[in-house]
NUTOR-222214 format. One record per residue (C-alpha): residue in three letters; x negated, y, z. Coordinates in steps of 0.2 Angstrom, whole numbers, padded with zeros to 4 digits, always signed. Layout:
N
alaXYZ;...
end
This chain:
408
unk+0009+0184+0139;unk+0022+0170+0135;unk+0012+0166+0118;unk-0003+0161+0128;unk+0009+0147+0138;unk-0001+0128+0134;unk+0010+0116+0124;unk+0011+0108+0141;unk+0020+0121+0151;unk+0032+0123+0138;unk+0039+0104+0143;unk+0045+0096+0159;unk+0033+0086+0167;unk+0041+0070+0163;unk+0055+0070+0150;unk+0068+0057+0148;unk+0067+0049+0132;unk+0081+0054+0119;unk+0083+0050+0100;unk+0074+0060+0088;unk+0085+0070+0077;unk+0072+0083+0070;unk+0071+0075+0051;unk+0091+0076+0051;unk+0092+0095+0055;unk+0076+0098+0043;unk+0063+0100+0054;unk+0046+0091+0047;unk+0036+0081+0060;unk+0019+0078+0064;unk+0008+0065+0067;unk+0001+0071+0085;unk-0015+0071+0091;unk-0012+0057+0105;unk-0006+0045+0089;unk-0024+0047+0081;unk-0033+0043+0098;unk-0021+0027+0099;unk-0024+0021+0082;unk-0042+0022+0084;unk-0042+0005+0096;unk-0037-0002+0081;unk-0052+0000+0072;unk-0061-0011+0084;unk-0047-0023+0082;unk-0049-0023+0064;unk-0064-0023+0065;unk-0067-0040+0074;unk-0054-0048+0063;unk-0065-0045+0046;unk-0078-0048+0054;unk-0070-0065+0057;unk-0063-0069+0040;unk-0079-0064+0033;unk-0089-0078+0045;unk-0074-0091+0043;unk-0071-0091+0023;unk-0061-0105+0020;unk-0044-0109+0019;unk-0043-0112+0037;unk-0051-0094+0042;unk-0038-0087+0031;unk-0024-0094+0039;unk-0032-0089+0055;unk-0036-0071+0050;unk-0017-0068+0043;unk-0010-0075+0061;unk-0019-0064+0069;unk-0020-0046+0058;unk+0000-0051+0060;unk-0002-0050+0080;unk-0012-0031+0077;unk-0002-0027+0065;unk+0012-0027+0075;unk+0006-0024+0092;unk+0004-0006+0082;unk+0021-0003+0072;unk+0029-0008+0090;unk+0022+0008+0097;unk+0023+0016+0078;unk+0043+0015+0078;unk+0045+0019+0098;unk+0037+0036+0093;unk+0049+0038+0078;unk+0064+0036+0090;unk+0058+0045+0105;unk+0043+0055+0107;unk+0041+0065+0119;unk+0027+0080+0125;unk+0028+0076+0144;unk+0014+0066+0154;unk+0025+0051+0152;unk+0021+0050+0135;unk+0002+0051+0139;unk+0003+0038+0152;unk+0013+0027+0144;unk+0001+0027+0129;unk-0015+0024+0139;unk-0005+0008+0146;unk-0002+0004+0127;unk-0019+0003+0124;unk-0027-0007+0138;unk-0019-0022+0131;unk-0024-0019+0115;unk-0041-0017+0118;unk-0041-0033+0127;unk-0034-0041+0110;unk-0049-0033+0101;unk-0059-0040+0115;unk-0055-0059+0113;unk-0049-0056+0094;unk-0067-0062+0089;unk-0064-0078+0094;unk-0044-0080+0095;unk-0041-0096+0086;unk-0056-0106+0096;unk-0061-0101+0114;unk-0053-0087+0119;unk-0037-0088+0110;unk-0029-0091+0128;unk-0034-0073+0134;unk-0027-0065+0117;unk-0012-0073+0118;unk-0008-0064+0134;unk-0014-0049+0128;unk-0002-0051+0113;unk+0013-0054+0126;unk+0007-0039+0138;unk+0010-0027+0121;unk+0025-0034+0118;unk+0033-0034+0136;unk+0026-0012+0138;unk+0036-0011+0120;unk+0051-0020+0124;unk+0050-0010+0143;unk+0050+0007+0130;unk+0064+0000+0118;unk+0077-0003+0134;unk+0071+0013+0144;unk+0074+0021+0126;unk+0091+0012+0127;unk+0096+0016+0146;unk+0095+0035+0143;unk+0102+0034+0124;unk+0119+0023+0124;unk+0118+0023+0106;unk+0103+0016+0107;unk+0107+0003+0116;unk+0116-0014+0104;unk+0098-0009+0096;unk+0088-0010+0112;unk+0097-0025+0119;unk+0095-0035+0102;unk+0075-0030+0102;unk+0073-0036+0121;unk+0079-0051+0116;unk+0071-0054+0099;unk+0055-0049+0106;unk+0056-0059+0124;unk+0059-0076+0111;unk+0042-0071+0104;unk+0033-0064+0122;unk+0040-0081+0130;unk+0034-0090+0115;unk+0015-0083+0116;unk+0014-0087+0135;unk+0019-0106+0133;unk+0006-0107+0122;unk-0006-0104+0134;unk-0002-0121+0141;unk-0004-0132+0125;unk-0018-0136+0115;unk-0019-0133+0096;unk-0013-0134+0082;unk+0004-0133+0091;unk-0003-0115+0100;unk-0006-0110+0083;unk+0012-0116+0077;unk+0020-0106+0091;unk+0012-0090+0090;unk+0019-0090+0071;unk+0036-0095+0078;unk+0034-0079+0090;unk+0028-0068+0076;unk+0040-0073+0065;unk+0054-0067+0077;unk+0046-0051+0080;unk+0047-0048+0061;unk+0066-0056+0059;unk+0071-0047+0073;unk+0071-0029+0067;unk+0081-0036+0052;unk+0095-0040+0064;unk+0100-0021+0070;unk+0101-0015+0054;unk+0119-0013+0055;unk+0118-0004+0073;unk+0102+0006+0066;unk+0115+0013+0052;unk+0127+0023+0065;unk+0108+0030+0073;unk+0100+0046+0067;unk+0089+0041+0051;unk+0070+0038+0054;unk+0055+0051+0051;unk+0052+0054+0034;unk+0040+0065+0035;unk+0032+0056+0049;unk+0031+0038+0046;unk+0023+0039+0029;unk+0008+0051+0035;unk+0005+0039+0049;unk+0003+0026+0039;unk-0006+0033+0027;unk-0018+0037+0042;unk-0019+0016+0046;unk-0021+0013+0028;unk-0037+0027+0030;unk-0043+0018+0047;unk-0044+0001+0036;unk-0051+0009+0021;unk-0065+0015+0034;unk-0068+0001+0043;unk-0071-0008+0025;unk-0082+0004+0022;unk-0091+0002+0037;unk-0093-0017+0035;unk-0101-0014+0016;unk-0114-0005+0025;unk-0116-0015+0037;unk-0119-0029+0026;unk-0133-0018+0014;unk-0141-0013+0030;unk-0143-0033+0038;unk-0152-0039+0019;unk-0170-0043+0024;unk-0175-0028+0009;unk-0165-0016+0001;unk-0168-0022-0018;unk-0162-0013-0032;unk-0149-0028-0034;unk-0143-0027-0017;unk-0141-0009-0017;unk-0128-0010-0035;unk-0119-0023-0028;unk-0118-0011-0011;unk-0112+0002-0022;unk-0100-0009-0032;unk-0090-0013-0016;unk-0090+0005-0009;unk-0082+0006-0026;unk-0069-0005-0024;unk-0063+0002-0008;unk-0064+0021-0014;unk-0052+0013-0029;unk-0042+0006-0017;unk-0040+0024-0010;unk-0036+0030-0026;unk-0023+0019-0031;unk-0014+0020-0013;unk-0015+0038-0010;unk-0011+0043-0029;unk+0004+0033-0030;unk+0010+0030-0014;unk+0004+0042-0001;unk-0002+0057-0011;unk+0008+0070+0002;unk+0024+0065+0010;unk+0034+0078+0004;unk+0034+0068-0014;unk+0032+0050-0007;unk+0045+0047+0003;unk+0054+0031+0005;unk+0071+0030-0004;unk+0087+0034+0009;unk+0093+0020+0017;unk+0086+0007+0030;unk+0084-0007+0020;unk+0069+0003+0009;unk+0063+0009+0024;unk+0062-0008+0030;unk+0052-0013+0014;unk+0043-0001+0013;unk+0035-0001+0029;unk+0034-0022+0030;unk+0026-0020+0012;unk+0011-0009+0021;unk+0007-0027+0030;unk+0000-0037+0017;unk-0008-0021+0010;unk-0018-0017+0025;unk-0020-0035+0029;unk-0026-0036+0010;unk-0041-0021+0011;unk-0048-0025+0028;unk-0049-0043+0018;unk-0059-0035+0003;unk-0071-0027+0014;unk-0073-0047+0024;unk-0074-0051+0006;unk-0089-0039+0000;unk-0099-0043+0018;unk-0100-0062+0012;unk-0103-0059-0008;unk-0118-0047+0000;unk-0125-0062+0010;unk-0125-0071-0004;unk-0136-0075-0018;unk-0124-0087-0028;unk-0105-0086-0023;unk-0095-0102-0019;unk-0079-0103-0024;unk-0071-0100-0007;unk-0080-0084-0006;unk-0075-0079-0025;unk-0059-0080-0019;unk-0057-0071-0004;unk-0062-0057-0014;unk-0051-0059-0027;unk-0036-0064-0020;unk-0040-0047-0007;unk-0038-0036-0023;unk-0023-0045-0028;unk-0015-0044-0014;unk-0019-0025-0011;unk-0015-0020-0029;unk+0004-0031-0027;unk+0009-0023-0012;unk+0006-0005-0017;unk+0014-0011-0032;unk+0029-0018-0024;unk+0029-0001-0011;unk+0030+0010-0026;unk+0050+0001-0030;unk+0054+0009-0013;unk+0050+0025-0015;unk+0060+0040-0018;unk+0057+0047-0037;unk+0061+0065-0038;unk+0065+0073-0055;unk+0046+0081-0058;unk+0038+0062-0055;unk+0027+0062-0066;unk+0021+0042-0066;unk+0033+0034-0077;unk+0040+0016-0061;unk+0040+0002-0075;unk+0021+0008-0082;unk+0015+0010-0066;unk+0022-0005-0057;unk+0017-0015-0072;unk-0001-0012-0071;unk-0004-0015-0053;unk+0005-0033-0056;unk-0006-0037-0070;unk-0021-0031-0062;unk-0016-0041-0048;unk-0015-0054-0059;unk-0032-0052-0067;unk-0040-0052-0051;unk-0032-0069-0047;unk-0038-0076-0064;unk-0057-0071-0059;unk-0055-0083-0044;unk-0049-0096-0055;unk-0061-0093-0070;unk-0073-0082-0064;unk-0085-0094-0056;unk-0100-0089-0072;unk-0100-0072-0068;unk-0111-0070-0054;unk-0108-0060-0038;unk-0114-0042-0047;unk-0103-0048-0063;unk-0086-0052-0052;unk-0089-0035-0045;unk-0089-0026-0061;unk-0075-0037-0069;unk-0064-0034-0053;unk-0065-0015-0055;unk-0058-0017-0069;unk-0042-0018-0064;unk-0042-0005-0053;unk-0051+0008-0064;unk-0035+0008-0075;unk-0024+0011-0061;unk-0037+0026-0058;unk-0037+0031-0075;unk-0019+0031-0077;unk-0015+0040-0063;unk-0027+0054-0068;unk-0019+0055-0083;unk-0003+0058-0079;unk-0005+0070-0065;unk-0019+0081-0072;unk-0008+0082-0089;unk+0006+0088-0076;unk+0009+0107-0072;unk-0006+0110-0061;unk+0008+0114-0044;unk+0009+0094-0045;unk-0009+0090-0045;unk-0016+0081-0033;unk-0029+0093-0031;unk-0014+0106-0027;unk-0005+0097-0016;unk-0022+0093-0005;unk-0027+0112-0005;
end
């Protein structure tokens, strides 16, 4: 009867945390079920940010919406990167995620409004994540002595910026504002700082990490999708102009998609990141303007639906999305690891998604005569031919190293 024994009562009830050594003794992880149900708060976080930038467009609301995708951003690679180093199957691990969440979906409560009135209360819910990760990083460190320089140097890193977001509670903008980006700042300088104690630690999941981003870049991608149709279903009639510029956005996204997951994350036993931490570093910081970059293009499509003739600042927010999607996965690709049967030739590949990214750049500067249906058009453009060369050189490939293989 042993095989009928729950996941559950195979582990203590409460485990103490120890550092993950599976990738290192070949054993491939998983992206647990309790990971997915996390990352869906996110949705609702993301979800209030575009909603934001897409009611804000401006230069202002853009600086405003990077400050603050930059908070959820990392409110989720905190607990991202604590799983990577120790997971664990006990109750622990469930509670400890459920605490996880509450202050995040306070941040996705107050993110509506985060700059103006209630940028107070999402402030503290930015420092409540923080102070649960940090808690996690030195009970990490207090049963792993290895860990610790690491723990100790994140405690301290991360306190600068939790200290920093609760003073700002007390001052009025734009100084708030100017702290907040002093705190996030050290939150992103301060994994930099242990990379020479991180090199004597067991290496991070690669076969873990990259599916579980692909799975955030998927949450974005949907919640993209979710504001096109949105935006289609709010028009007062659903005209036949309304519904090809609907179906020009969806288009975007999907070649989104198939640029990211045909040249980055196609399946994680090809697309790994190169050994060594400073490409895992890059390669996963590089994931921040790309995420930050689509949830943009779908703010982007929302406001070009709402409108008959596109102002400049609306043209480009759309634009400069794109370009900024089609630069990071450009820029990820350099950090990847390139077996001997890649098929994608690095220069060609990278090549195109700069150009593209600067074509989409020159339709915010020159595109103002097209028209919202004709920006839409021109800006698939450079997508399409990521698309198309991708197709070409994997369907020309032997048919093991399809993407249609590796899927099945």
């Amino acid at each position: 009867m042993e095989h009928l024994k729950s996941p559950m009562s195979e582990n203590q009830w409460w485990q103490r945390p120890r550092l993950i050594t599976a990738d290192e003794s070949g054993q491939e992880r998983k992206v647990s079920w309790l990971e997915l149900f996390y990352d869906l708060i996110f949705v609702i976080v993301i979800s209030e940010l575009s909603h934001y930038l897409s009611a804000h467009v401006s230069f202002a609301g853009a600086l405003g919406y990077i400050l603050l995708f930059v908070a959820a951003w990392w409110a989720w690679i905190g607990g991202t990167f604590y799983n990577a180093r120790f997971e664990t199957k006990d109750i622990s691990y469930r509670l400890i995620t459920y605490v996880q969440i509450l202050p995040v979906a306070a941040m996705a409560i107050f993110a509506h409004d985060a700059v103006g009135n209630t940028a107070a209360p999402f402030a503290l819910a930015y420092a409540v994540v923080r102070i649960v990760i940090i808690f996690l990083w030195l009970r990490g460190g207090w049963h792993e002595p290895r860990f610790r320089p690491v723990s100790n140097r994140y405690a301290i890193g991360f306190s600068i910026s939790v200290l920093l977001f609760v003073t700002s509670v007390f001052v009025p903008p734009p100084l708030r504002f100017a702290l907040w980006g002093c705190g996030l700042l050290c939150d992103l300088v301060t994994p930099i700082m242990t990379l020479a104690q991180q090199a004597r630690l067991p290496r991070l999941s690669n076969s873990k990490l990259p599916e579980r981003f692909g799975l955030f870049v998927i949450i974005v991608l949907g919640e993209a999708i979710v504001g096109i149709i949105r935006g289609v279903a709010q028009q007062e009639s659903l005209t036949f102009v309304v519904a090809v510029r609907g179906a020009l956005c969806m288009a975007l996204v999907f070649g989104l998609w198939w640029v990211y997951f045909d040249f980055v994350a196609r399946h994680v036993e090809f697309r790994q990141p190169r050994p060594g931490l400073w490409a895992m570093l890059a390669w996963g910081y590089l994931h921040l303007p790309l995420v930050m970059g689509i949830a943009a293009v779908g703010a982007g499509a929302v406001n070009l639906l709402e409108h008959e003739i596109l102002n400049a600042d609306g043209r480009w927010l759309i634009t400069a999305a794109i370009a900024t999607a089609l630069f990071a996965i450009g820029l990820i690709e350099l950090t990847l690891r390139r077996d001997a049967d890649e098929p994608t030739d690095l220069q060609v590949s990278f090549t195109l998604k700069i150009a593209g990214g600067l074509l989409a750049l020159a339709l915010g500067a020159w595109g103002a005569g097209l028209g919202p249906t004709g920006l839409l058009i021109a800006l698939f453009l450079p997508l399409l031919i990521q698309m198309v060369y991708g197709a070409y050189v994997w369907f020309r490939s032997p048919a093991a190293h399809s993407p249609l293989a590796v899927d099945s």
